[in-house]
N, C-alpha and C positions, 0 to 999 in steps of 0.2 A: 655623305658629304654635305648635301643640302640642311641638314639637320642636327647633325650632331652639337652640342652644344659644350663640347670639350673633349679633348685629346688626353690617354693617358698612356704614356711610355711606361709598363711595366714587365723587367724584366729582372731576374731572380735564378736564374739556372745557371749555366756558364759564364766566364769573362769572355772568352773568344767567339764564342756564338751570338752574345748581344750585340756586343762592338760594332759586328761588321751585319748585324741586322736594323742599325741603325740608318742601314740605307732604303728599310720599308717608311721608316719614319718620316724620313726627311720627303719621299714620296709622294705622304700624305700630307704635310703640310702642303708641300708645293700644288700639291691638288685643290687643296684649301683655297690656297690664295689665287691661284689660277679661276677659283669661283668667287674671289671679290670677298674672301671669308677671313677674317682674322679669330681663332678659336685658340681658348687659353690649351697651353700644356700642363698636365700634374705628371709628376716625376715620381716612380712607385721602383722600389726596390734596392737591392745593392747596386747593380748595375745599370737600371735603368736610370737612376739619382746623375751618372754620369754624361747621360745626355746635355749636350749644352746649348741653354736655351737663354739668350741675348736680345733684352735685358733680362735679368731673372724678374719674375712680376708673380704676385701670389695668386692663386689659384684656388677657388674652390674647390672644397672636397667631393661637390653632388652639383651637377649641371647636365639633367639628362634629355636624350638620348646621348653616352658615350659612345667614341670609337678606341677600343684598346688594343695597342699595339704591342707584342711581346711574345712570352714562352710562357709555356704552363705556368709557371711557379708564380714566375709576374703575375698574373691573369689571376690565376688565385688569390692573391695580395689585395688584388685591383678589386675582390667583390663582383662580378660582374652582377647585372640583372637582366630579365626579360628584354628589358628597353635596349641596353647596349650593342654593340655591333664587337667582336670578338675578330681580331687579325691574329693568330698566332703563326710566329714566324719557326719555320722547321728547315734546316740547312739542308737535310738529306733530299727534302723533297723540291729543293728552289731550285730552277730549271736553267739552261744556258741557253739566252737569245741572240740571233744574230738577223740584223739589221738591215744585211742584203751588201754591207761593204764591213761589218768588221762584228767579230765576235764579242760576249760581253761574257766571258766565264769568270768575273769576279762577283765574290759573294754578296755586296753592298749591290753591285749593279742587276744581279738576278734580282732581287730583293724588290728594287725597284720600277725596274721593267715590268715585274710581274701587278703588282700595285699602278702601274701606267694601266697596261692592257685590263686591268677591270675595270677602273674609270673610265677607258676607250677613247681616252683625246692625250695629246702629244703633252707632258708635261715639259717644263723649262730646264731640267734638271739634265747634265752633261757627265760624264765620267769622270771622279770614281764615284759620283752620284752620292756622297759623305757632304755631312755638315760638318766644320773642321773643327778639328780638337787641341790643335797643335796651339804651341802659345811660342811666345818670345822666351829664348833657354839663356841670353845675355850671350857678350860676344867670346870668342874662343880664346880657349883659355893658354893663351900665348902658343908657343910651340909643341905642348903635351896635348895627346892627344887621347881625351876620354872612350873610353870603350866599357860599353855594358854587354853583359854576357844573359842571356837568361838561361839557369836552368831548371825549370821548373818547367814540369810536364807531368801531364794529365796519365799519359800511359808508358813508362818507362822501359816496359820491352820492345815499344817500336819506334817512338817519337825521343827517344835521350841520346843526345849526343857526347854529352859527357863532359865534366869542367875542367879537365885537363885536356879536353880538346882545343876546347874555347879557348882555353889559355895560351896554348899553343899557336893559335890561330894570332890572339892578340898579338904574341910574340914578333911573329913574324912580319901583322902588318907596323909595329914599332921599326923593324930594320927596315922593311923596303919603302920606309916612309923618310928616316933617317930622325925620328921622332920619340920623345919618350914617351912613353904610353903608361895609362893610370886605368887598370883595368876590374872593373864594379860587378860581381859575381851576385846571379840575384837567384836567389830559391825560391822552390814553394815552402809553402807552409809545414809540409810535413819533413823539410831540412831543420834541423836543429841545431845540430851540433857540425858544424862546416869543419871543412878538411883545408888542412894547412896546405899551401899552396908556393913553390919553389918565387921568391924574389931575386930580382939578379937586376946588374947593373941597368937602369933606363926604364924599369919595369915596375910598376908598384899593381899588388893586391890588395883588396879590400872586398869583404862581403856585408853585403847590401840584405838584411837580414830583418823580416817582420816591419817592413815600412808601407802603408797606407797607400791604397789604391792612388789615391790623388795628390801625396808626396811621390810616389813612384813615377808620376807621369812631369809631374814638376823638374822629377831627375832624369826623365828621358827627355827630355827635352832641352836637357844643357851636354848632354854627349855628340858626342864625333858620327861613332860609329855602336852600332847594338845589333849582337848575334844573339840568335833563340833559337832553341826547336820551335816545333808549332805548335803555337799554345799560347793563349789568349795575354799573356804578359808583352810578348813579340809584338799582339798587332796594337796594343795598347801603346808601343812604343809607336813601331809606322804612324799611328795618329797623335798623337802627344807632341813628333817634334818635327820641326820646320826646318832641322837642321840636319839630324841624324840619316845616314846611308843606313838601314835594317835590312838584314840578311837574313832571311827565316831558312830551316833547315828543314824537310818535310817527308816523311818517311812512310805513312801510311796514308795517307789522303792527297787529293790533287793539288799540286802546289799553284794550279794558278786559279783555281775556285778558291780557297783561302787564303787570300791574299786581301788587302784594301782596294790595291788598285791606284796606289801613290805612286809616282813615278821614281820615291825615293824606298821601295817594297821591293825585296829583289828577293829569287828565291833558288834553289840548291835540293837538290832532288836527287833519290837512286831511283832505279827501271820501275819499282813498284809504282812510286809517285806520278810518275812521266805515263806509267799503263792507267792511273784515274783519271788523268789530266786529258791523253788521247782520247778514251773513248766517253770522257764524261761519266765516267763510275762514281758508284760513293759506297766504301766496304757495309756501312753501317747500312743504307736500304738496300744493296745489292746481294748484302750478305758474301764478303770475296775477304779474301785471304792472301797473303805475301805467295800461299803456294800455288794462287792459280794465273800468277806472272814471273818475269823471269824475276827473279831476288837479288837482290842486293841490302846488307841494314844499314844505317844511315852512319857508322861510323866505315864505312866502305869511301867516304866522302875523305877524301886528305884534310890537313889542317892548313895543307898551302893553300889548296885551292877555296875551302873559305876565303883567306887572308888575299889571296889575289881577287878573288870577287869583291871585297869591298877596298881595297887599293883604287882598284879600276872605278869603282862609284863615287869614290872622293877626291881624284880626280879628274873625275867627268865634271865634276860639280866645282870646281876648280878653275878662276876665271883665265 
């Protein structure tokens, strides 16, 4: 910290892994400045490019000793050398702290704490411990009410809930809202060819098809309401929008370690989820399976009860 002569956020692996390991980042700066230190950032990768950094100011390419912040694939990007100081951030291994009055099992906030405790003094940095991402989506769009769905998911026999779920769900919260609903179906990449989908009076469909990380965020950020599995589009929405209630859907991993930690993050879990969450598991360092708790799979979850979870959060939010 005494030394480094530039900061470099590089990260190249996952969407949903970086996002929310953006909270090592913000860690370091604040440690930074906590030492009287203003050190340029350089932005390396897909994801890491997403970091935002106010005012954007140019940066050199070589100002050493580095401190690099990120995932293998960043880090590789990044060139490391001798001189450098290497943070690679690894979800499976970031730990849950508790404080003595209140637990921090979200992923930004492991991230962070962990990054406090090697510096060894109290940084300034409060929960969800995120630099914001979220921008102005423009005011709502009269009585209709925008809903994004994500379905795009990393692992589709555990994490998919399905677009006729979603749809269903939308459905629903259009009636107990008394609202018409304009609902934005968002894939991944390997969707091509999208499946027509039933329109009915009050109701419109639209798929949101092959659009840019940073249009994507542009567009979650003018929505109501956005359901996802878990999966790095979801929490790109939780940070993208100042407005949107996000409902993540979580099937295999702890729904409250992957989460942001926004107060507008809300999350929907079967036994599996709620069995990582309790004892702080994570199937991937634990090595665990759906069959070594009780099961349930993520379409086990009704579509009312999505649709009544995010009812209730826009409501809440509802002066």
């Amino acid at each position: 910290m005494e030394r480094c002569g530039q900061v470099v956020v590089a990260f190249d692996g996952k969407l949903g892994d970086s996002l929310l390991a953006f909270g090592a980042v913000a860690a370091v700066t604040d440690a930074l400045a906590l030492n009287g230190r203003t050190v340029p950032l350089r932005l390396v990768g897909r994801y890491g490019r997403l970091y935002p950094v106010t005012p954007p100011a140019p940066c050199p390419r070589r100002s050493s000793p580095r401190l690099i912040v990120g995932d293998e694939p960043g880090v590789a990007l990044a060139h490391p050398t001798g001189e450098d100081y290497v943070l690679i951030c690894r979800p499976e291994r970031a730990r849950c702290f508790h404080d003595g009055r209140h637990a921090h099992p979200f992923l930004p906030a492991r991230y962070y704490l962990e990054v406090e405790r090697g510096v060894g003094a109290r940084l300034p940095g409060e929960p969800p411990f995120l630099t914001p991402l979220s921008r102005d989506g423009g005011a709502p769009a009269g009585e209709r009410l925008t809903v994004a769905a994500v379905i795009a998911t990393s692992r589709p026999d555990r994490k998919d809930y399905g677009a006729e779920r979603f749809a269903a769900a939308a459905r629903i919260i259009g009636e107990r809202t008394g609202r018409r609903v304009r609902l934005l179906l968002i894939p991944g990449r390997e969707e091509r060819a999208p499946r027509p989908l039933e329109a009915v009076d009050g109701f419109e469909v639209e798929w949101a098809v092959d659009i840019p990380l940073e249009e994507l965020a542009a567009l979650f950020a003018r929505c109501d309401v956005v359901l996802g599995n878990d999966t790095g589009l979801t929490h790109l929405a939780a940070l993208s929008s100042a407005r949107a209630e996000v409902v993540g859907l979580y099937g295999r991993h702890s729904h409250s370690k992957w989460r942001t930690g926004l107060s507008r993050h809300h999350a929907l879990a079967p036994p599996f989820s709620e069995y990582m969450h309790r004892r702080d598991l994570c199937p991937v360092r634990d090595g665990l399976d759906e069959r070594d708790a009780p099961r349930s799979p993520l379409s086990s979850i009704p579509s009312a009860t999505v649709a009544e979870t995010a009812v209730l959060a826009l409501n809440r939010g509802t002066p």
